[in-house]
N, CA, C and O atoms as a GROMACS GRO file, in nm:
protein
  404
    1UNK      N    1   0.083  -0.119   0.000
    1UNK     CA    2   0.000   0.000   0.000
    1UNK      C    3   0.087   0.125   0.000
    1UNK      O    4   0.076   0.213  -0.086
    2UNK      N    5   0.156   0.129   0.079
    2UNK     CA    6   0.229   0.280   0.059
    2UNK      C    7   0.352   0.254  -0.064
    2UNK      O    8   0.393   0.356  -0.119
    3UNK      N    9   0.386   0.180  -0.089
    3UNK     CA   10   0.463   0.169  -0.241
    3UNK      C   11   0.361   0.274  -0.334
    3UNK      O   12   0.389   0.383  -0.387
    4UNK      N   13   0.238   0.199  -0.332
    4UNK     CA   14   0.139   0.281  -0.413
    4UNK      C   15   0.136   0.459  -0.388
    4UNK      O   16   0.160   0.544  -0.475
    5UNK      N   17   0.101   0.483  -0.240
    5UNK     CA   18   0.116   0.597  -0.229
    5UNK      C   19   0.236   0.684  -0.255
    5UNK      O   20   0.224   0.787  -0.321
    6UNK      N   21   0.361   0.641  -0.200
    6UNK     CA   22   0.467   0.681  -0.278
    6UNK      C   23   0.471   0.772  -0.428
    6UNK      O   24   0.516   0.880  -0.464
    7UNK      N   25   0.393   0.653  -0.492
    7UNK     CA   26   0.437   0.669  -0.659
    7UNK      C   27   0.355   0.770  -0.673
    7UNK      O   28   0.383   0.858  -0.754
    8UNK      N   29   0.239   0.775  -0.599
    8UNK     CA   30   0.092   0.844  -0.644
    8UNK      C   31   0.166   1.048  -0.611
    8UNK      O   32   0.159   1.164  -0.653
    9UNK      N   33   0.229   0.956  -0.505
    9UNK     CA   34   0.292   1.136  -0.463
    9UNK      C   35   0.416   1.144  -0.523
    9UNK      O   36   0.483   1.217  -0.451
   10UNK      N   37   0.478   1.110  -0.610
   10UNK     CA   38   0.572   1.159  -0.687
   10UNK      C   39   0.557   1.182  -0.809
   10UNK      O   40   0.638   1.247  -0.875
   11UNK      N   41   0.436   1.128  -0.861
   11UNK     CA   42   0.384   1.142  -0.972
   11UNK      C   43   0.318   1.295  -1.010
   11UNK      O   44   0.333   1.370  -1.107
   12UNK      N   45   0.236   1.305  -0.881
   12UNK     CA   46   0.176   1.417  -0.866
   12UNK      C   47   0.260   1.557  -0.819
   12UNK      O   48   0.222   1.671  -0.845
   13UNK      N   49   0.350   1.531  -0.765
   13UNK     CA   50   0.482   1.642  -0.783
   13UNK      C   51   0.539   1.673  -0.905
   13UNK      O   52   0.587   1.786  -0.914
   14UNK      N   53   0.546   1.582  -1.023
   14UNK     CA   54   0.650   1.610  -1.113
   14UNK      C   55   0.560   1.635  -1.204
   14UNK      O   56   0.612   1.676  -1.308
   15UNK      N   57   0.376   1.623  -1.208
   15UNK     CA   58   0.333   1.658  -1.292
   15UNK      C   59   0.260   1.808  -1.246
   15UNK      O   60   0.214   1.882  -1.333
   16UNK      N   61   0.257   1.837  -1.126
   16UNK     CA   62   0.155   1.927  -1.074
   16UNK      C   63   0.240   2.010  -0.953
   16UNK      O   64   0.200   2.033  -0.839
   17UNK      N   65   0.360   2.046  -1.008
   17UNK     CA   66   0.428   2.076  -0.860
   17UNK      C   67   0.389   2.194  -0.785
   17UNK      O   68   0.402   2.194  -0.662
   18UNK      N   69   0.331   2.320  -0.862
   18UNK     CA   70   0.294   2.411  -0.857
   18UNK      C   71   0.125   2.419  -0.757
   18UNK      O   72   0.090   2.510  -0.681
   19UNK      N   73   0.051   2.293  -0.791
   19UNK     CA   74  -0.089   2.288  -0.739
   19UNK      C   75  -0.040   2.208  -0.598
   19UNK      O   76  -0.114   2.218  -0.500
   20UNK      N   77   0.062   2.143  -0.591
   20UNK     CA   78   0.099   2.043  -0.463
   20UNK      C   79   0.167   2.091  -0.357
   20UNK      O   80   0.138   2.058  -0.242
   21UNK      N   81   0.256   2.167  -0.385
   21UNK     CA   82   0.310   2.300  -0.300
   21UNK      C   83   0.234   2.384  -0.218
   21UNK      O   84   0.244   2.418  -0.100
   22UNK      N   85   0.132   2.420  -0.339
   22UNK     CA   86   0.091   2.545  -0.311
   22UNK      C   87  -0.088   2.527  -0.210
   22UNK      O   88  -0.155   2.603  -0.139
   23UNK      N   89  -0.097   2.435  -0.241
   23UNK     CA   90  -0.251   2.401  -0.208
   23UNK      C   91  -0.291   2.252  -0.109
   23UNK      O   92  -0.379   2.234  -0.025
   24UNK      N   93  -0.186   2.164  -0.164
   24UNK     CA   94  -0.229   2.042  -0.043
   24UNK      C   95  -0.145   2.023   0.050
   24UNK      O   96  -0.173   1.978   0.161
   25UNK      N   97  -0.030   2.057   0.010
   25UNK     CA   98   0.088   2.071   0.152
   25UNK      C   99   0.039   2.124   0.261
   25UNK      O  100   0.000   2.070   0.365
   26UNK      N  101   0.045   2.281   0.216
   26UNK     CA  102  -0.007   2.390   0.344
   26UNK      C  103  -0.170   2.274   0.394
   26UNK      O  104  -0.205   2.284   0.511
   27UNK      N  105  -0.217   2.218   0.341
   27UNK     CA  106  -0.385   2.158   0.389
   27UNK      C  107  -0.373   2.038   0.459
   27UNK      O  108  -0.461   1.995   0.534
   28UNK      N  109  -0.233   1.965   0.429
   28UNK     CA  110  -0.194   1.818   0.472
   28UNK      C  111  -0.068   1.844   0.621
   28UNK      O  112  -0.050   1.772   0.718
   29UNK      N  113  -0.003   1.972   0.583
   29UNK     CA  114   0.027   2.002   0.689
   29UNK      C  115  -0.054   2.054   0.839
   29UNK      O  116  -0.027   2.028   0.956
   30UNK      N  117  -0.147   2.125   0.786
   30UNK     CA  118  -0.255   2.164   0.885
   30UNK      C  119  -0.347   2.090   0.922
   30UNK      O  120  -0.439   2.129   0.993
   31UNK      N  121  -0.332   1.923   0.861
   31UNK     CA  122  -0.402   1.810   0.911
   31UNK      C  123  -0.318   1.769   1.055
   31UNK      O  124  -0.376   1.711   1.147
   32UNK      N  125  -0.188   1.805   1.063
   32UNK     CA  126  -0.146   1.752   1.168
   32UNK      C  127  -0.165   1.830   1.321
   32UNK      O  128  -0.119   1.801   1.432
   33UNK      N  129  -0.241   1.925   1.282
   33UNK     CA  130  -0.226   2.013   1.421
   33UNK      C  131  -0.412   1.946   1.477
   33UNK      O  132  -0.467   1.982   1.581
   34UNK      N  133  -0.480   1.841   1.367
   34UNK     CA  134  -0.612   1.779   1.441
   34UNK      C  135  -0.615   1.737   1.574
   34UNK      O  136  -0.512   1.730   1.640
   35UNK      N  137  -0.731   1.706   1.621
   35UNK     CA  138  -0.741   1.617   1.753
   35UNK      C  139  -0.758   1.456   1.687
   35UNK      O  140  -0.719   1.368   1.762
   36UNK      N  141  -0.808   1.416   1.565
   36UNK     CA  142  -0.809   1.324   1.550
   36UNK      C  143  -0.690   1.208   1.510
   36UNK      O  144  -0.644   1.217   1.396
   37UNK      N  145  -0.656   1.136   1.568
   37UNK     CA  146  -0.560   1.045   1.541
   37UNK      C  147  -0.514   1.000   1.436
   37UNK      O  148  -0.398   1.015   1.402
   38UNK      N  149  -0.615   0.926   1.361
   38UNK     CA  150  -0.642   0.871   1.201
   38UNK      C  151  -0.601   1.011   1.141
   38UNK      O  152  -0.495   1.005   1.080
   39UNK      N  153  -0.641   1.093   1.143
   39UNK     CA  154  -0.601   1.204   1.078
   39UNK      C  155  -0.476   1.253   1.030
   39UNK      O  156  -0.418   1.276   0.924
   40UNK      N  157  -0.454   1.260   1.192
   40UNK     CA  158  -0.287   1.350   1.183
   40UNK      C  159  -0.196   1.191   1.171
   40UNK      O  160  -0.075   1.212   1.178
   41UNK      N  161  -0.214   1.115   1.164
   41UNK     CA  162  -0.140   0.980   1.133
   41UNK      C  163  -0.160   0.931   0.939
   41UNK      O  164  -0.076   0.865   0.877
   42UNK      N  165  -0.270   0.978   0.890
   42UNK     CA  166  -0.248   0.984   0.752
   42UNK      C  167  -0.164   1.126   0.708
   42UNK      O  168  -0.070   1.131   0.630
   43UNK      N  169  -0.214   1.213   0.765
   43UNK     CA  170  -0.139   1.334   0.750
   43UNK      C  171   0.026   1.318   0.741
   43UNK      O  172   0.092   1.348   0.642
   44UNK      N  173   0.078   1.266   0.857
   44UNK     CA  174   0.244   1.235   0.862
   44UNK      C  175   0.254   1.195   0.742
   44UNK      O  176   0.311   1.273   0.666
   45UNK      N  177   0.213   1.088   0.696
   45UNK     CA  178   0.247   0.958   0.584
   45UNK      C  179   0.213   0.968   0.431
   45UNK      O  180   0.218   0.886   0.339
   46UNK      N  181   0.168   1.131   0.443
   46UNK     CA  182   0.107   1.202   0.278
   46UNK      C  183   0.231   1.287   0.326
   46UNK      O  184   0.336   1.225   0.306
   47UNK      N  185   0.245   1.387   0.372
   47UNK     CA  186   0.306   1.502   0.432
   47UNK      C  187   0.476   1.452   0.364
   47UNK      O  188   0.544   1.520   0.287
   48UNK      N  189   0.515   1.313   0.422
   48UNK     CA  190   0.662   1.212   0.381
   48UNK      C  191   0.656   1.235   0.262
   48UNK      O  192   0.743   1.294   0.197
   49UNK      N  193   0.578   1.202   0.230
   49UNK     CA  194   0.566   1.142   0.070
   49UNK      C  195   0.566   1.260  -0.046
   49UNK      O  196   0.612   1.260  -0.160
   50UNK      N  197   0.490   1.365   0.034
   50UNK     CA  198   0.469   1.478  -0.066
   50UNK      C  199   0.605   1.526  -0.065
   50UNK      O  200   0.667   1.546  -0.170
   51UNK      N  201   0.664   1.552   0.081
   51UNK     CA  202   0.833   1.637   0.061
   51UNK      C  203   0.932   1.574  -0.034
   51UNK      O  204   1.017   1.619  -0.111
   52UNK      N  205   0.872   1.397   0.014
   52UNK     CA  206   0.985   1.305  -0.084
   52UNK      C  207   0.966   1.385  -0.209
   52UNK      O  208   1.047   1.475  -0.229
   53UNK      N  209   0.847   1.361  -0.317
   53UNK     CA  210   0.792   1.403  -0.433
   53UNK      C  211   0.839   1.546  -0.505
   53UNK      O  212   0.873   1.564  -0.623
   54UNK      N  213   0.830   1.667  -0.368
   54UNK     CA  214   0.867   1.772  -0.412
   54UNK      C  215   1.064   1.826  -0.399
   54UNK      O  216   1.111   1.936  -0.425
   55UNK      N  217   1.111   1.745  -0.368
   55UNK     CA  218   1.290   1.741  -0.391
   55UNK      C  219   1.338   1.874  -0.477
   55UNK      O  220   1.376   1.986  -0.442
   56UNK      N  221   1.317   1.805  -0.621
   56UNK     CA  222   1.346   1.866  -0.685
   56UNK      C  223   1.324   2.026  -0.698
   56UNK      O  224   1.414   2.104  -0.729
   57UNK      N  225   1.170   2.067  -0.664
   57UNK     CA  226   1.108   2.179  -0.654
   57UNK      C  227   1.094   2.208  -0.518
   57UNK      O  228   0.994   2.165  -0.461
   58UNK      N  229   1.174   2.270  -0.457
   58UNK     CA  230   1.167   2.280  -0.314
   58UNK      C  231   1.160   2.471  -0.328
   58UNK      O  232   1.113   2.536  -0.235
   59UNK      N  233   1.200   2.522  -0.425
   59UNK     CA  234   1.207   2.700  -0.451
   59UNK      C  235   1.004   2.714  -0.447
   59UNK      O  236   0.935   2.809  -0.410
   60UNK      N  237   0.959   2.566  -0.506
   60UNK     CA  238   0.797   2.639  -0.509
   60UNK      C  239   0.733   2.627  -0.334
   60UNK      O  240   0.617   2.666  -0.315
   61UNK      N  241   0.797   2.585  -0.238
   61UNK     CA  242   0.718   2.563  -0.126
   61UNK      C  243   0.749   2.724  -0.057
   61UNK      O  244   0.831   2.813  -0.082
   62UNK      N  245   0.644   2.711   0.037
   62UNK     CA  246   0.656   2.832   0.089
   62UNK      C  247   0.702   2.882   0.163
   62UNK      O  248   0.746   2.884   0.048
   63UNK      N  249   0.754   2.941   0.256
   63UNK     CA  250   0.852   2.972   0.383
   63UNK      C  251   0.744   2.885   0.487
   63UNK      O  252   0.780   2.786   0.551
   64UNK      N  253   0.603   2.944   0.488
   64UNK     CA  254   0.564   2.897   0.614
   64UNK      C  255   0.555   2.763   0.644
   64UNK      O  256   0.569   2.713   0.756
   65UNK      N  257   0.522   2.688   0.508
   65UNK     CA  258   0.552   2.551   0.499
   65UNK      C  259   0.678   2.452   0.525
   65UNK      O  260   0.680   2.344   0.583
   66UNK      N  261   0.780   2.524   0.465
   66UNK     CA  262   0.954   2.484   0.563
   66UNK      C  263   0.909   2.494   0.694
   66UNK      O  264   0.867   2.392   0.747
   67UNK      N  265   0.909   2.591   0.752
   67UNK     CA  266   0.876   2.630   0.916
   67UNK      C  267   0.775   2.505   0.927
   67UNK      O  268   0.827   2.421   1.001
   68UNK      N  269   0.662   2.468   0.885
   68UNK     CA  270   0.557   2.367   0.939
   68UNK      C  271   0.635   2.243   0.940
   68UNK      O  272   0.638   2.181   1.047
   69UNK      N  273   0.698   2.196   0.842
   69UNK     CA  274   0.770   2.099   0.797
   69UNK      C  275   0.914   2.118   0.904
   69UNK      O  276   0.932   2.017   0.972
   70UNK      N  277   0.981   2.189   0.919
   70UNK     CA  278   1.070   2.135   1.001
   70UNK      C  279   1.015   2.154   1.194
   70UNK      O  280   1.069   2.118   1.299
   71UNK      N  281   0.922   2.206   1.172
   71UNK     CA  282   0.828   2.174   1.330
   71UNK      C  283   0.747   2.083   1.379
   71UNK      O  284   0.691   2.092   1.488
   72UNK      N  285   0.734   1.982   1.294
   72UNK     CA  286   0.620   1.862   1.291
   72UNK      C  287   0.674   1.780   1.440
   72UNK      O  288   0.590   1.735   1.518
   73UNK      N  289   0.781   1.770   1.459
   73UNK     CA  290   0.798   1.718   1.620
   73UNK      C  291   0.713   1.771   1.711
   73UNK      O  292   0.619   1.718   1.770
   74UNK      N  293   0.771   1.922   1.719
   74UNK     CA  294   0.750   1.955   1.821
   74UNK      C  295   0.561   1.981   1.818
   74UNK      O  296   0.514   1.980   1.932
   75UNK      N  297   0.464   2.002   1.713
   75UNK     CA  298   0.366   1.980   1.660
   75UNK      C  299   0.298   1.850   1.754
   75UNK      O  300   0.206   1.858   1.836
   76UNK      N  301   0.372   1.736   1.715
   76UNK     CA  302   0.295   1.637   1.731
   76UNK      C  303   0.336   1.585   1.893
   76UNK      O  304   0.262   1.497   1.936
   77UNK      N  305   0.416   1.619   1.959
   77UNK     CA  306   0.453   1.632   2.104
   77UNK      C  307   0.314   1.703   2.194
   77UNK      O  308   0.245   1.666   2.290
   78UNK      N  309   0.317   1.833   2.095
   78UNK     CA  310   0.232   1.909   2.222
   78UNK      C  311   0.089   1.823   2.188
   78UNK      O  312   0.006   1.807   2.277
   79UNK      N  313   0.070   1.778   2.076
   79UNK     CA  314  -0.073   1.700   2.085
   79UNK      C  315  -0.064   1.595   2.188
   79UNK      O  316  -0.167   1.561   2.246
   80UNK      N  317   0.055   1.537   2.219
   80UNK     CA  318   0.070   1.428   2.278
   80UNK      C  319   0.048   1.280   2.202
   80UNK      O  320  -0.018   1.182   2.237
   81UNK      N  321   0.134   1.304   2.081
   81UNK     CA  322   0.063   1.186   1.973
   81UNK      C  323   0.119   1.077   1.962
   81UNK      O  324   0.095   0.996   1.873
   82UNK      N  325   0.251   1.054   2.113
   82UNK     CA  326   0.325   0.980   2.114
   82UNK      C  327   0.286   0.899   2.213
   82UNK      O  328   0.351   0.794   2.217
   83UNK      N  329   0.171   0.915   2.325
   83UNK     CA  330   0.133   0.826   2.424
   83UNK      C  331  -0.018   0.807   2.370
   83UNK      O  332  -0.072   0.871   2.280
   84UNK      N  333  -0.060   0.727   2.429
   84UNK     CA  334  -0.144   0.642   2.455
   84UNK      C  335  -0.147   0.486   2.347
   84UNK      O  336  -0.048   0.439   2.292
   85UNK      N  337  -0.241   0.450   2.341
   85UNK     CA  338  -0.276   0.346   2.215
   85UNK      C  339  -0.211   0.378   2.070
   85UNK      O  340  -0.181   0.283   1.998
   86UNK      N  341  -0.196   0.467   2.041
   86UNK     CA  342  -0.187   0.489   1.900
   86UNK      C  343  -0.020   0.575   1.896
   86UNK      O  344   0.011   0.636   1.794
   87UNK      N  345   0.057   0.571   1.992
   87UNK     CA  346   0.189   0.596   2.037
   87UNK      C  347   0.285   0.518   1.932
   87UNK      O  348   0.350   0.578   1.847
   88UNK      N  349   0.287   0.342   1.950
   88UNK     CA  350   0.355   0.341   1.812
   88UNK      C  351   0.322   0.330   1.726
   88UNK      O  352   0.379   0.243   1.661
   89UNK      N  353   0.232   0.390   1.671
   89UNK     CA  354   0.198   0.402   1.482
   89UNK      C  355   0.247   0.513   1.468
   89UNK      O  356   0.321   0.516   1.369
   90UNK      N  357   0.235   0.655   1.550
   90UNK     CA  358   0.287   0.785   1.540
   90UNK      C  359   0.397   0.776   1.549
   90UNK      O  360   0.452   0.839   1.459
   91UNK      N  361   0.490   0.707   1.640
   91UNK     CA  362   0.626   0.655   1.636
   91UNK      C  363   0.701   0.623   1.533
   91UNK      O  364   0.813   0.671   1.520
   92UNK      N  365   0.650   0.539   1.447
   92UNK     CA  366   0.702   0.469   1.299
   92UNK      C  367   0.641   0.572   1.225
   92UNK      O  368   0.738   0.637   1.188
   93UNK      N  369   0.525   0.637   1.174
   93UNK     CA  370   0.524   0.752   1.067
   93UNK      C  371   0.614   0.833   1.090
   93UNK      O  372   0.680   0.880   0.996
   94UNK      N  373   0.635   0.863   1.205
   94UNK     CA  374   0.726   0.984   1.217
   94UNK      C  375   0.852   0.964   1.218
   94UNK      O  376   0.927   1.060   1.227
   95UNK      N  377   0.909   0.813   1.209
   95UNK     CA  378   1.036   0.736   1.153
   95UNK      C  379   1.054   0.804   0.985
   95UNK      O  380   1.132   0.886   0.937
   96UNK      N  381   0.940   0.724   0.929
   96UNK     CA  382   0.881   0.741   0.808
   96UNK      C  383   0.957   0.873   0.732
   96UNK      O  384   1.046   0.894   0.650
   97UNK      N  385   0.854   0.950   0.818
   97UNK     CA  386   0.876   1.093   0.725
   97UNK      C  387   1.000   1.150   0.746
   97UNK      O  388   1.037   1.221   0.652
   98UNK      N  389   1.121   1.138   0.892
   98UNK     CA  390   1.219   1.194   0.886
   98UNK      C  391   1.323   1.111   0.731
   98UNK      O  392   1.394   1.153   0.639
   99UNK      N  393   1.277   0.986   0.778
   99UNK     CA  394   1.347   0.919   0.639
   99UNK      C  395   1.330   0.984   0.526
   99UNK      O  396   1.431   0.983   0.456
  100UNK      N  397   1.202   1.066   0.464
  100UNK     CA  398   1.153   1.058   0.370
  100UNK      C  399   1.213   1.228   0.371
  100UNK      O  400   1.295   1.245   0.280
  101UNK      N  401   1.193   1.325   0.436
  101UNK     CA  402   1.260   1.399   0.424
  101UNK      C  403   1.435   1.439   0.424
  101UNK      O  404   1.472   1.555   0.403
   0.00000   0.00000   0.00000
Protein backbone atom coordinates (compact mmCIF):
# COMPACT_ATOMS: atom_id res chain seq x y z
CA UNK A 1 0.00 0.00 0.00
CA UNK A 2 2.29 2.80 0.59
CA UNK A 3 4.63 1.69 -2.41
CA UNK A 4 1.39 2.81 -4.13
CA UNK A 5 1.15 5.97 -2.29
CA UNK A 6 4.67 6.81 -2.78
CA UNK A 7 4.37 6.69 -6.59
CA UNK A 8 0.92 8.44 -6.44
CA UNK A 9 2.92 11.36 -4.63
CA UNK A 10 5.72 11.59 -6.87
CA UNK A 11 3.84 11.42 -9.72
CA UNK A 12 1.76 14.17 -8.66
CA UNK A 13 4.82 16.42 -7.83
CA UNK A 14 6.50 16.10 -11.13
CA UNK A 15 3.33 16.58 -12.92
CA UNK A 16 1.55 19.27 -10.74
CA UNK A 17 4.28 20.76 -8.60
CA UNK A 18 2.94 24.11 -8.57
CA UNK A 19 -0.89 22.88 -7.39
CA UNK A 20 0.99 20.43 -4.63
CA UNK A 21 3.10 23.00 -3.00
CA UNK A 22 0.91 25.45 -3.11
CA UNK A 23 -2.51 24.01 -2.08
CA UNK A 24 -2.29 20.42 -0.43
CA UNK A 25 0.88 20.71 1.52
CA UNK A 26 -0.07 23.90 3.45
CA UNK A 27 -3.85 21.58 3.89
CA UNK A 28 -1.94 18.18 4.72
CA UNK A 29 0.27 20.02 6.89
CA UNK A 30 -2.55 21.64 8.85
CA UNK A 31 -4.02 18.10 9.11
CA UNK A 32 -1.46 17.52 11.68
CA UNK A 33 -2.26 20.13 14.21
CA UNK A 34 -6.12 17.79 14.41
CA UNK A 35 -7.41 16.17 17.53
CA UNK A 36 -8.09 13.24 15.50
CA UNK A 37 -5.60 10.45 15.41
CA UNK A 38 -6.42 8.71 12.01
CA UNK A 39 -6.02 12.04 10.78
CA UNK A 40 -2.87 13.50 11.83
CA UNK A 41 -1.41 9.80 11.33
CA UNK A 42 -2.47 9.84 7.52
CA UNK A 43 -1.39 13.34 7.50
CA UNK A 44 2.44 12.35 8.62
CA UNK A 45 2.47 9.58 5.84
CA UNK A 46 1.07 12.02 2.78
CA UNK A 47 3.06 15.02 4.32
CA UNK A 48 6.62 12.12 3.81
CA UNK A 49 5.66 11.42 0.70
CA UNK A 50 4.69 14.78 -0.66
CA UNK A 51 8.33 16.37 0.61
CA UNK A 52 9.85 13.05 -0.85
CA UNK A 53 7.92 14.03 -4.33
CA UNK A 54 8.67 17.72 -4.12
CA UNK A 55 12.90 17.41 -3.91
CA UNK A 56 13.46 18.66 -6.85
CA UNK A 57 11.09 21.79 -6.54
CA UNK A 58 11.67 22.80 -3.14
CA UNK A 59 12.07 27.00 -4.51
CA UNK A 60 7.97 26.39 -5.09
CA UNK A 61 7.19 25.63 -1.26
CA UNK A 62 6.56 28.32 0.89
CA UNK A 63 8.52 29.72 3.83
CA UNK A 64 5.64 28.97 6.14
CA UNK A 65 5.52 25.51 4.98
CA UNK A 66 9.54 24.84 5.63
CA UNK A 67 8.75 26.30 9.16
CA UNK A 68 5.57 23.67 9.39
CA UNK A 69 7.70 20.99 7.97
CA UNK A 70 10.70 21.35 10.01
CA UNK A 71 8.28 21.74 13.30
CA UNK A 72 6.20 18.62 12.91
CA UNK A 73 7.98 17.18 16.20
CA UNK A 74 7.50 19.55 18.21
CA UNK A 75 3.67 19.80 16.60
CA UNK A 76 2.95 16.37 17.31
CA UNK A 77 4.53 16.32 21.04
CA UNK A 78 2.32 19.09 22.22
CA UNK A 79 -0.73 17.00 20.85
CA UNK A 80 0.70 14.28 22.78
CA UNK A 81 0.63 11.86 19.73
CA UNK A 82 3.25 9.80 21.14
CA UNK A 83 1.33 8.26 24.24
CA UNK A 84 -1.44 6.42 24.55
CA UNK A 85 -2.76 3.46 22.15
CA UNK A 86 -1.87 4.89 19.00
CA UNK A 87 1.89 5.96 20.37
CA UNK A 88 3.55 3.41 18.12
CA UNK A 89 1.98 4.02 14.82
CA UNK A 90 2.87 7.85 15.40
CA UNK A 91 6.26 6.55 16.36
CA UNK A 92 7.02 4.69 12.99
CA UNK A 93 5.24 7.52 10.67
CA UNK A 94 7.25 9.84 12.17
CA UNK A 95 10.36 7.36 11.53
CA UNK A 96 8.81 7.41 8.08
CA UNK A 97 8.76 10.93 7.25
CA UNK A 98 12.19 11.94 8.86
CA UNK A 99 13.47 9.19 6.39
CA UNK A 100 11.53 10.58 3.70
CA UNK A 101 12.60 13.99 4.25
Amino acid sequence: KQWYQRRVAITAGEVMPDYISSEILPFILNSLETGDFNCRHGALHAASNICLALTNTLHLVSSQCVEKINNVLSVLESRDSFRGSGGDEMRGALCFYIERI
